[in-house]
Residue, then its C-alpha position, 0 to 999 in steps of 0.5 A: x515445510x508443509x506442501x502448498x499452493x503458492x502465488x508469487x508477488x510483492x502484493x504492493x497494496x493489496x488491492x482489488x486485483x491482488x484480492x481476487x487472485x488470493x480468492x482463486x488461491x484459497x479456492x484451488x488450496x481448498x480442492x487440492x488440500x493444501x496450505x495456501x502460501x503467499x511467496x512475497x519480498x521484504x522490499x521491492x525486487x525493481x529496487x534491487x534490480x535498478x538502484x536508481x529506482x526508488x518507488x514510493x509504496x502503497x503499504x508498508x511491510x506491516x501494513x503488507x503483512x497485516x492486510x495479507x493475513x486479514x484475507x485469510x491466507x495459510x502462511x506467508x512466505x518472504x524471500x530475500x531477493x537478492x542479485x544472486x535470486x535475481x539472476x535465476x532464470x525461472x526453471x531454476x527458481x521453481x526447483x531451487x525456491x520453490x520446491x526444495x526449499x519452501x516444498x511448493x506442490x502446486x503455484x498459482x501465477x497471475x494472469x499477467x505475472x512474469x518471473x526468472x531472469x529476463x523475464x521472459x519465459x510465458x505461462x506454457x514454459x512454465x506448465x513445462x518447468x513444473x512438470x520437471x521439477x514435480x509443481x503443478x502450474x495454474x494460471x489465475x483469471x483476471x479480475x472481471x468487472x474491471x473494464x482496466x484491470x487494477x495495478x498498483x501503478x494505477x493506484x499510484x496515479x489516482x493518489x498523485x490527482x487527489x483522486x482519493x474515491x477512486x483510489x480507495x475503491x481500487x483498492x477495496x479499502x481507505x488509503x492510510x498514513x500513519x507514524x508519530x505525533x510530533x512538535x510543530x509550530x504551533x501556528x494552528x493552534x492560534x487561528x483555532x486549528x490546532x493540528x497533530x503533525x505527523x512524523x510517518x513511519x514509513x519513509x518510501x509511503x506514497x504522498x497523495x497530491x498536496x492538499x486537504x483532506x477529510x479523514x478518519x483519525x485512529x489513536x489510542x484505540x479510539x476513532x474520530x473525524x478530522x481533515x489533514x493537510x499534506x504540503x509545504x505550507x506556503x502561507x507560514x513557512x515558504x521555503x518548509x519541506x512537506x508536511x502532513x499535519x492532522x486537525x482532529x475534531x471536537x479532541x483537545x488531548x495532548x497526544x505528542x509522541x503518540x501513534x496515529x493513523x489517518x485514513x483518507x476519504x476525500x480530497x477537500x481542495x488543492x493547497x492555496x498560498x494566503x496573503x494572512x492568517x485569517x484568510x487562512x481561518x475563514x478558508x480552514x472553517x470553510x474545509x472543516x464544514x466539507x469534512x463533516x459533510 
């Protein structure tokens, strides 16, 4: 491969911290005349590493990959972690990883990132690594103007609050769900809500807090409004898993087996169980009108 500067990381959401250790990459890949690589894992290394710990994540490996490569980055690099590369202490993983198999020349590490096994060593043992295997080390700033530096986990937080705003500003765009449009109940549809339910592509997708939401909706190419509620739908179907059902406004199409994507912009309300339908109407307009606004 063409020598690079490279980060390494699972790059969970690709958030504001993420981006700005990727705008130190370009800039150093720049001085350096090098390709600017992200070294990343198709799936979560703790899921390797703790089977009993299944995250839920912000992006899925599309989602990842598309929003990597919107910021510009040379190539992605994607490494299959394994027991075996998990068991590679650090300087192992420099010279065998790194250099002889992906011709790393110069690696940008995050200002709080460990790696090798153990996950032990620190940034000057690193430097010392890679001064024996031929890899200039560089330590990445943190991100500035945040008074608590962005992690995914954070992130994690603020959509199990409904605190979508803040979420969506961590991460310098709108949370999104998407998958397929499949058949429901039809209840909605009844009361003058009819809505799309959606069968999510990605099974391990992080759920923001049960509730309603106002949305922008992307199927077909085409962008509309609407709000989507996320929950067990007490008031019809008590004992039903979790839903996440989308009402599209001013749209009548038949979209059943189409893609659609949801972008989150604000939490509405909380999920409430209703004695009746109509009480559910009157509460659904009431939705309607702080989503437009």
């Amino acid at each position: 491969m063409e020598g690079s500067i490279a980060t390494i990381g699972f790059f969970d959401g690709v958030h504001c911290g993420h981006r700005y250790l990727l705008r130190q990459l370009k800039e150093q890949a720049e001085k350096s005349g090098l390709k600017a690589v992200v070294i990343t894992f198709p799936i979560h290394p703790r899921k390797v590493l703790q089977q009993e710990y299944q995250p839920k994540l912000l992006t899925s490996p599309d989602e990842r990959k598309k929003l990597l490569l919107s910021l510009e980055i040379d190539r992605i690099d994607v490494l299959d972690f394994t027991r075996e590369m998990a068991e590679l202490t650090a300087q192992e993983f420099m010279r065998k990883s790194l250099r002889d198999q992906l011709n790393v020349k110069e690696l940008l590490i995050g200002y709080d990132h460990k790696f090798g096994k153990g996950r032990t060593d620190n940034f000057e043992q690193y430097v010392e690594y890679g001064k024996a295997c031929g890899i200039t080390v560089y330590q990445a700033e943190a991100l500035p103007e945040k008074e608590k530096q962005v992690s995914s986990t954070y992130i994690r937080n603020l959509l199990s609050e409904g605190k979508i705003r803040e979420a969506n500003e961590n991460l310098c765009y709108r949370y999104g769900l998407q998958g397929k449009v499949i058949r429901g109940n039809q209840l909605g549809r009844t009361i003058g809500f009819p809505t799309a339910n959606l069968e999510l592509a990605e099974k391990d997708k992080m759920l923001p807090k049960d509730g309603v939401y106002s949305v922008l909706v992307e199927t077909e190419d085409k962008n509309y409004c609407g709000m989507a509620y996320i929950g067990q739908r007490p008031t019809v179907l008590p004992e039903g898993g979790k839903r996440v059902e989308v009402n599209i406004f001013d749209f009548s199409d038949d979209i059943y087996g189409n893609d659609l994507r949801i972008e989150l912009i604000d939490f509405i309300r909380p999920e409430i169980r209703f004695d009746n339908l109509e009480d559910l109407r009157r509460q659904l307009e009431k939705d309607k009108q702080k989503a437009l606004a």
